[in-house]
BAKE-334944 format. One line per 8 residues: number of its first residue (from 1); for each residue x, y, z of C-alpha. Coordinates in nm, 3 decimals, m for minus. Layout:
NUM) X,Y,Z; ...
***
This chain:
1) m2.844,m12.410,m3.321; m2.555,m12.637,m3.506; m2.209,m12.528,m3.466; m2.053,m12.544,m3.795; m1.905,m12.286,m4.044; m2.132,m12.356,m4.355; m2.426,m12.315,m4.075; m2.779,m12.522,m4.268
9) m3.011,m12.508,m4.015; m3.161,m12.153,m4.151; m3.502,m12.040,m4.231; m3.569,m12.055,m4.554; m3.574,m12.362,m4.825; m3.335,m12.162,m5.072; m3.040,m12.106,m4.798; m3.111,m12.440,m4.702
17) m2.984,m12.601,m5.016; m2.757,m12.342,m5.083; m2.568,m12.525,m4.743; m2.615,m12.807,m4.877; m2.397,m12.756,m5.216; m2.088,m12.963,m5.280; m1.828,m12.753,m5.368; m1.472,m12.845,m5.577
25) m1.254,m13.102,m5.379; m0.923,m12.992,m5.331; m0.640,m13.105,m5.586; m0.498,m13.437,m5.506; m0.768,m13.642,m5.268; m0.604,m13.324,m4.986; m0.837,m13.376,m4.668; m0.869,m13.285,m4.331
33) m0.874,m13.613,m4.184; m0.700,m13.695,m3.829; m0.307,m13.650,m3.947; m0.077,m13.883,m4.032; 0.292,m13.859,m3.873; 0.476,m13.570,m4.036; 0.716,m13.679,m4.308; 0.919,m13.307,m4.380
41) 1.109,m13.264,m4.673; 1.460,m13.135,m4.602; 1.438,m12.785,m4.738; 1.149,m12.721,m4.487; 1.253,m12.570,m4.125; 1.073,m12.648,m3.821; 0.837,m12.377,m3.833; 0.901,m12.169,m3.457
49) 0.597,m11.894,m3.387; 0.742,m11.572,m3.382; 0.559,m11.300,m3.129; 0.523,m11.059,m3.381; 0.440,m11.075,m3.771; 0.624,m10.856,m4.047; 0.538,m10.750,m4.387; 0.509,m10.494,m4.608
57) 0.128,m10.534,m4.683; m0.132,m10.656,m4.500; m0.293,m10.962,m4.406; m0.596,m10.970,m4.449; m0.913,m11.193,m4.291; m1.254,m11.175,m4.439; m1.519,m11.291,m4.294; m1.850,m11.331,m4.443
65) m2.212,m11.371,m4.233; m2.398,m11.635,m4.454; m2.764,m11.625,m4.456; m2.781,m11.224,m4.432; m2.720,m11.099,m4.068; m2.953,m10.850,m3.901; m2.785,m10.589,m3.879; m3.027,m10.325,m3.746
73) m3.017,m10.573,m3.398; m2.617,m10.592,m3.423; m2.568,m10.263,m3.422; m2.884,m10.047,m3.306; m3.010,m9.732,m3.482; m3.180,m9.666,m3.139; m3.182,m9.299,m3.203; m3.462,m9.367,m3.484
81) m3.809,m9.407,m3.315; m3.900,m9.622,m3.619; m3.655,m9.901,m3.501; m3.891,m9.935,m3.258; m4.225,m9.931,m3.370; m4.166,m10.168,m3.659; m3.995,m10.381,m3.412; m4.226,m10.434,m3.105
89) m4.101,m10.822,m2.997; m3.732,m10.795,m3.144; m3.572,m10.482,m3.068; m3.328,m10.415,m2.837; m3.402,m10.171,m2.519; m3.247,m9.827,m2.582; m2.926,m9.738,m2.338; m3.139,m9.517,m2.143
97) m3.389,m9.786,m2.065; m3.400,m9.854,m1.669; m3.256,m10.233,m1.749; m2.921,m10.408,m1.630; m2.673,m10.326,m1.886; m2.676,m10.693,m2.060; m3.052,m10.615,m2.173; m3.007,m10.274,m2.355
105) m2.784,m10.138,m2.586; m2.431,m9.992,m2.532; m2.441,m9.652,m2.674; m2.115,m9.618,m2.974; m2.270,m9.206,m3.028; m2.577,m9.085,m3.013; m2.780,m9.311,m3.273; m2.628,m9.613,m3.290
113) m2.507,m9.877,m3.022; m2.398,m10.240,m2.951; m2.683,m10.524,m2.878; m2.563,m10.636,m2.545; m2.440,m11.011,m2.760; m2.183,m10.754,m2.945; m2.048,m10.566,m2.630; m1.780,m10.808,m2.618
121) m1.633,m10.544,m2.920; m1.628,m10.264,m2.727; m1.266,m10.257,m2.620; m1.149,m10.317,m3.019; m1.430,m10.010,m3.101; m1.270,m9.814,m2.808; m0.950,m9.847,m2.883; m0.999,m9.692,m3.227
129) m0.962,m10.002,m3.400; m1.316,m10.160,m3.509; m1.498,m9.960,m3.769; m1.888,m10.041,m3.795; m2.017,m9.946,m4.117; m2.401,m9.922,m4.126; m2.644,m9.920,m4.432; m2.410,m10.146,m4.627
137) m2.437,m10.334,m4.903; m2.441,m10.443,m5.254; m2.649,m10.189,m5.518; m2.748,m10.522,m5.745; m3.054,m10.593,m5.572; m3.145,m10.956,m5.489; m3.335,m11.139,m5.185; m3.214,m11.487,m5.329
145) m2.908,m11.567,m5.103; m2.723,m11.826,m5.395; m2.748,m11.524,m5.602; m2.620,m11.251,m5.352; m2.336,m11.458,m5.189; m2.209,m11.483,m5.542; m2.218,m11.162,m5.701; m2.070,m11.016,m5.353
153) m1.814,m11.251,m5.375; m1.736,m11.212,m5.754; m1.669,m10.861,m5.697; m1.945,m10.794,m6.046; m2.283,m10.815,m6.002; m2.527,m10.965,m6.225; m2.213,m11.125,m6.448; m2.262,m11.450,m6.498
161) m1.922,m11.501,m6.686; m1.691,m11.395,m6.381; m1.568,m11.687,m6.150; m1.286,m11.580,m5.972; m1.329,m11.371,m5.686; m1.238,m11.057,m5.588; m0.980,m11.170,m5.339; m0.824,m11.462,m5.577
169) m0.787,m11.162,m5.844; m0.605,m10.955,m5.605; m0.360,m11.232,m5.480; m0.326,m11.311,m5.877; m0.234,m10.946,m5.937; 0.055,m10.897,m5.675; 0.384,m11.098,m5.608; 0.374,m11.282,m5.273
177) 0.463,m11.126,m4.953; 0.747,m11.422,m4.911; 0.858,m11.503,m5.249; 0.879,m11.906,m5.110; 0.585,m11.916,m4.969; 0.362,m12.265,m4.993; 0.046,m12.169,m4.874; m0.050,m11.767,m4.975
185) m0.458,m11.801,m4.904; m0.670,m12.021,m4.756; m1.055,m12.076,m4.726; m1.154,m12.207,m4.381; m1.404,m12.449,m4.534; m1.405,m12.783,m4.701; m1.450,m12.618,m5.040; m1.277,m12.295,m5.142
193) m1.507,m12.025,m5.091; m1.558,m11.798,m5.416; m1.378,m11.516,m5.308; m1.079,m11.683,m5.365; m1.148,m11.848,m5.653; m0.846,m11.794,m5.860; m0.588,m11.702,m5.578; m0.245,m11.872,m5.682
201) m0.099,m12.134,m5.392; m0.460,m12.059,m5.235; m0.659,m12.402,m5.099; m0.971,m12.464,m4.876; m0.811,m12.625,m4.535; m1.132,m12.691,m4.314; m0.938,m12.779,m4.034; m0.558,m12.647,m4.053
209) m0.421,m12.866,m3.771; m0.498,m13.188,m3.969; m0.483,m13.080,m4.312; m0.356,m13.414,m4.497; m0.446,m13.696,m4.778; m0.755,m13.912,m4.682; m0.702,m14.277,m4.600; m0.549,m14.454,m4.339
217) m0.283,m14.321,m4.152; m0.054,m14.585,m4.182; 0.025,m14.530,m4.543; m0.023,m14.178,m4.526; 0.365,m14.075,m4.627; 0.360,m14.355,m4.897; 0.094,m14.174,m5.084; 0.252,m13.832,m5.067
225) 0.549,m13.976,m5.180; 0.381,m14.098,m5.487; 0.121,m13.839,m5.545; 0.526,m13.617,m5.544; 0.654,m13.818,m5.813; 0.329,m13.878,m6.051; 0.267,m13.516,m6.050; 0.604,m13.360,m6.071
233) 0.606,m13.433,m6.437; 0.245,m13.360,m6.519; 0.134,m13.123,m6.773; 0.051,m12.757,m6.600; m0.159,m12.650,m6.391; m0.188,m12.988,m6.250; 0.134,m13.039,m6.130; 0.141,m12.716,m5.909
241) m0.185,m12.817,m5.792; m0.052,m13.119,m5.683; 0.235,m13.032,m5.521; 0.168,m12.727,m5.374; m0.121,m12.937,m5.184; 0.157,m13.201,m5.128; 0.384,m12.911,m4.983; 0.145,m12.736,m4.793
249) 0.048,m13.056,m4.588; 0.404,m13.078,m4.450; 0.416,m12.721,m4.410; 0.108,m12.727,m4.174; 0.234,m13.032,m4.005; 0.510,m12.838,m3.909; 0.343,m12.561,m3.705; 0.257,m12.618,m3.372
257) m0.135,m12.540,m3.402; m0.249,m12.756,m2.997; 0.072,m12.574,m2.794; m0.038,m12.205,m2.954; m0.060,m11.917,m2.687; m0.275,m11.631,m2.779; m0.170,m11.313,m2.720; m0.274,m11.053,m2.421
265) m0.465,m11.297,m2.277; m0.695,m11.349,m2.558; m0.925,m11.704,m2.505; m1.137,m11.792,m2.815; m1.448,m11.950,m2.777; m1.437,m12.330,m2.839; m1.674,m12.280,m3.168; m1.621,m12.359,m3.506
273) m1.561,m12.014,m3.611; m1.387,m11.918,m3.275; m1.136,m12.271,m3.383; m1.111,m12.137,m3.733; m0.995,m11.773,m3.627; m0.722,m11.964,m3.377; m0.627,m12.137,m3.662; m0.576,m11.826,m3.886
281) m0.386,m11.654,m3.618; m0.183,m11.946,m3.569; m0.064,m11.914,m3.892; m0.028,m11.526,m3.912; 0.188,m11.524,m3.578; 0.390,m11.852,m3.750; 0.453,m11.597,m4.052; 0.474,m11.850,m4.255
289) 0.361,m11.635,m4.612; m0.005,m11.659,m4.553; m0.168,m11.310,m4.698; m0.481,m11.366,m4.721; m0.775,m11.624,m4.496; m1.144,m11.649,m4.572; m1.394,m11.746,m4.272; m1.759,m11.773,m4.279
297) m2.018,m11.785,m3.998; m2.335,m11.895,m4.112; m2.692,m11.904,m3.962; m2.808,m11.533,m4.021; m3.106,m11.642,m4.191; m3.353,m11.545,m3.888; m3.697,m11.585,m4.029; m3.840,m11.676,m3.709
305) m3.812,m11.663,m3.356; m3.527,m11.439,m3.388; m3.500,m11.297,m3.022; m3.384,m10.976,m2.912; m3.146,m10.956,m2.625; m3.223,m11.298,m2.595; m3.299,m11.606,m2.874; m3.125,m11.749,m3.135
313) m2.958,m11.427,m3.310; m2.826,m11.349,m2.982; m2.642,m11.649,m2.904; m2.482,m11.680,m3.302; m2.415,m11.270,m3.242; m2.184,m11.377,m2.911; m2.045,m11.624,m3.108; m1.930,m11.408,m3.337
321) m1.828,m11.120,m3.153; m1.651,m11.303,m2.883; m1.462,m11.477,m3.128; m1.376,m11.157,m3.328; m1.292,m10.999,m3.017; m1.029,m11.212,m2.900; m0.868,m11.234,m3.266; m0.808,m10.859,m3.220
329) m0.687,m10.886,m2.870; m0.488,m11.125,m3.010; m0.294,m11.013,m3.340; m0.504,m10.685,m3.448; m0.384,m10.492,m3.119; m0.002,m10.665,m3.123; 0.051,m10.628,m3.560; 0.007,m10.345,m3.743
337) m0.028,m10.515,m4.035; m0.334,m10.723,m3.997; m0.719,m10.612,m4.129; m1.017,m10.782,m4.110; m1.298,m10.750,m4.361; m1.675,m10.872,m4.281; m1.959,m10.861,m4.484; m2.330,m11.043,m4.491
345) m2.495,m11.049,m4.840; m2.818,m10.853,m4.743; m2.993,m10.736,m4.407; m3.346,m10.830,m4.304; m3.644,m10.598,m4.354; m3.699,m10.322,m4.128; m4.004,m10.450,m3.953; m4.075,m10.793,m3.789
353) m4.290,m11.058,m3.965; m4.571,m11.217,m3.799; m4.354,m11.534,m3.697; m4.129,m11.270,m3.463; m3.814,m11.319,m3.706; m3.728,m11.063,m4.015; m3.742,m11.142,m4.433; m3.496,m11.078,m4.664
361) m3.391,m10.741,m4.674; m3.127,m10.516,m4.855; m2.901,m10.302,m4.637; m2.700,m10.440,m4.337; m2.379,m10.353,m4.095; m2.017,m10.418,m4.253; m1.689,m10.444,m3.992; m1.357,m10.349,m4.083
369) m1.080,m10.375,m3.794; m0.674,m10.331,m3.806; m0.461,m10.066,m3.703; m0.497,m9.896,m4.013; m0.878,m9.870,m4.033; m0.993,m9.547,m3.885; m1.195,m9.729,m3.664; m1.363,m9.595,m3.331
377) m1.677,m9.463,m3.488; m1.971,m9.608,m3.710; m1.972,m9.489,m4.047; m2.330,m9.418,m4.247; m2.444,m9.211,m4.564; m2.766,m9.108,m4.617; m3.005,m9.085,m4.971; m2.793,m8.761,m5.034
385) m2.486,m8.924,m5.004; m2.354,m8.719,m4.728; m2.276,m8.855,m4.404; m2.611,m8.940,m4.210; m2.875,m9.170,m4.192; m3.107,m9.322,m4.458; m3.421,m9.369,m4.197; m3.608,m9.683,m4.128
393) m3.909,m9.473,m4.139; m4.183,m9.575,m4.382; m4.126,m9.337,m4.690; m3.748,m9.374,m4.617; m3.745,m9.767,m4.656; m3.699,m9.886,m5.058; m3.973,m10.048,m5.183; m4.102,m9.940,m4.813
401) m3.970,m10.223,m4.640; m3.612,m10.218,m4.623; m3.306,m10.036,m4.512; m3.179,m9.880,m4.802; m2.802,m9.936,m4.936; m2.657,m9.621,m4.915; m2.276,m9.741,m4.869; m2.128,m9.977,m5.137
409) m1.967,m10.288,m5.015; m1.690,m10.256,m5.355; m1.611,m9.875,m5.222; m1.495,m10.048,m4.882; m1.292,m10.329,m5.018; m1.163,m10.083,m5.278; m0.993,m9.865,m5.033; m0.890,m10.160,m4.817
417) m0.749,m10.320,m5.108; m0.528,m10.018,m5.243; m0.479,m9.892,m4.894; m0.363,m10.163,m4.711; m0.322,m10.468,m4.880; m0.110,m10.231,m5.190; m0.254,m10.299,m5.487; m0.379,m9.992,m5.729
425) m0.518,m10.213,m5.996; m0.903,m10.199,m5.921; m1.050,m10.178,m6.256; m0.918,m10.525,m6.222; m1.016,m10.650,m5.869; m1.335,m10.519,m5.877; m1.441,m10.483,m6.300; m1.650,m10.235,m6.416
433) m1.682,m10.045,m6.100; m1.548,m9.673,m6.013; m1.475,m9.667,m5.608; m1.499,m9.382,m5.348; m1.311,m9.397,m5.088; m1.471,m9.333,m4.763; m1.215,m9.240,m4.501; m1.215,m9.614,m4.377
441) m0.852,m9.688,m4.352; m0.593,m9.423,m4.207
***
């Protein structure tokens, strides 16, 4: 398995060249090329990390699983005997199984537990601050993953003339935290992730520690210094484009991303998505304005050979919950004004295929962690829409073969959005859609 953050090496031809789409370059030539020696403008400071960040809403961090994560082997229904039958090479060993404790799952209550690759969690579920959300999803039913990414991310289903994302509309829709702030959003990624489509001062900054122009080094400064002057007097929205990319590359330059110290102890693993999270709490700690960060994992698209405690889900599921794990160690359990978001755009079917790996599927797991999520507990609605279980039991499966979505991904985000990140304007953020709020923030 590849180690990258727009993860191609999946199972299907559609994600396949999904990965493989170029998205929008970023105003300006801006790219993430070894940098050049910083040239700061005088009304920049040295940036100095501060040990604690302050604001009056939150940051927040989503995080999207590309290629539709598994989430009935993330986090284990193993208190439903159909789990198991309809999994007889892939599911994970009950916590009452006679096995060492890294080959069965850690119990979170009595139905649902960790796979042993997510344990790494279980001090941020403990500690009341990790909220696992299970039969998740979005109600506009698609097994196409171009399709699903997109709607998810467009915050309207099935609307084709949307293309800002629900993130970019909030950021739109509220001042900025720091009202002379460069940089308010960024995508982790070399092409801004749809979410944020339509975020003001937001770019996509693959690699944060060497964000600058392409080209050679050498004549790096004399470039900015002319890409400064051509655009100051250009017609709008060019010229904030321009230098807002301009300013953001000596802003970046200023923070000290190679001497950062994580917090408590906290050790990311050296993995693209573990480097990205660094990167984001870099910034966050640097409190520098940034309000909002978009990181994707990819390589959920396990249509064969998936494993169960073992195999190639396994390995990408330590990935990501090591990495998630120490960026709550980190800043979740030291600010109280951080929350992470993550969400997959559909599970996998209930029951194994015939090549040991699962199909597209409909329901799957969503996280939300922060000291204002009421965390410590997973969180699942049955058919009735009462707290409970939809059943992976034949008859209880839609179309019987898949989890059913029982849990809105918009009602989440909704209440995360209002709640913590202050913004009432919904009809807006999320058009055409009515939210309940489901007790996930405090």
């Amino acid at each position: 398995m590849t180690d990258q953050l727009d993860h191609d090496d999946c199972g299907c031809s559609e994600y396949r060249e999904l990965s493989r789409r170029q998205f929008v370059t970023t105003a300006a030539g801006i790219s993430g090329a070894a940098a050049a020696a910083a040239v700061f403008p005088e009304w920049l400071p040295k940036i100095v990390l501060a040990q604690t960040f302050a604001g009056e809403r939150d940051v927040i961090v989503s995080i999207f699983q590309r290629g539709g994560a598994d989430g009935l082997n993330l986090c284990v229904p193993f208190g439903d005997p159909a789990y198991y039958t309809g999994r007889s090479t892939i599911a994970i060993p009950p916590p009452d199984a006679t096995l060492p404790a890294d080959q069965k799952v850690a119990a979170l209550d009595n139905m649902f537990g960790f796979a042993p690759a997510m344990q790494s969690l279980l001090p941020a579920f403990a500690s009341g601050n990790l909220l696992v959300m299970h039969a998740a999803g979005q109600s506009y039913v698609s097994r196409s993953h171009f399709d699903a990414q997109r709607y998810m991310e467009v915050g309207k289903p099935a609307d084709v003339n949307y293309v800002t994302g629900w993130l970019g509309r909030h950021l739109a829709l509220v001042p900025p935290m720091k009202s002379d702030a460069v940089l308010r959003a960024l995508g982790v990624a070399n092409g801004l992730q749809k979410s944020l489509v339509g975020g003001p001062r937001t770019l996509p900054i693959a690699n944060p520690a060497n964000f600058t122009i392409g080209g050679a080094q050498n004549t790096a400064a004399a470039r900015q210094a002319v890409i400064t002057t051509d655009y100051a007097g250009a017609p709008a929205p060019l010229d904030a484009s321009a230098l807002d990319a301009v300013n953001t590359i000596a802003l970046l330059q200023s923070v000290n991303f190679a001497g950062y110290t994580p917090m408590n102890g906290a050790v990311y693993p050296n993995t693209s998505f573990g480097r990205a999270l660094q990167s984001v709490a870099t910034l966050i700690q640097a409190d520098v304005g940034i309000e909002a960060a978009q990181v994707d994992i990819g390589g959920w698209d396990t249509h064969a050979a998936q494993g169960g405690t073992v195999g190639a889900l396994s390995t990408l599921t330590d990935q990501f919950a090591s990495a998630l794990a120490a960026f709550h160690a980190d800043i979740v359990a030291t600010n109280t004004r951080v929350t992470v978001v993550v969400i997959s755009e559909f599970g996998r079917n209930a029951r194994e295929n015939g090549s040991q790996g699962t199909d597209h599927g409909r329901a799957s797991t969503m996280y939300a962690m922060g000291q204002g999520i009421a965390g410590g507990r997973v969180l699942a609605y049955g058919t009735n829409g009462m707290p409970g279980w939809p059943g992976l039991a034949i008859e209880n499966l839609e179309k019987s073969q898949d989890l059913k979505v029982t849990l809105d991904y918009r009602d989440v985000l909704a209440e995360i959005v209002q709640n913590r990140l202050g913004n009432t304007q919904l009809d807006q953020v999320f058009p055409a859609w009515t939210p309940t709020f489901r007790g996930v923030t405090l």
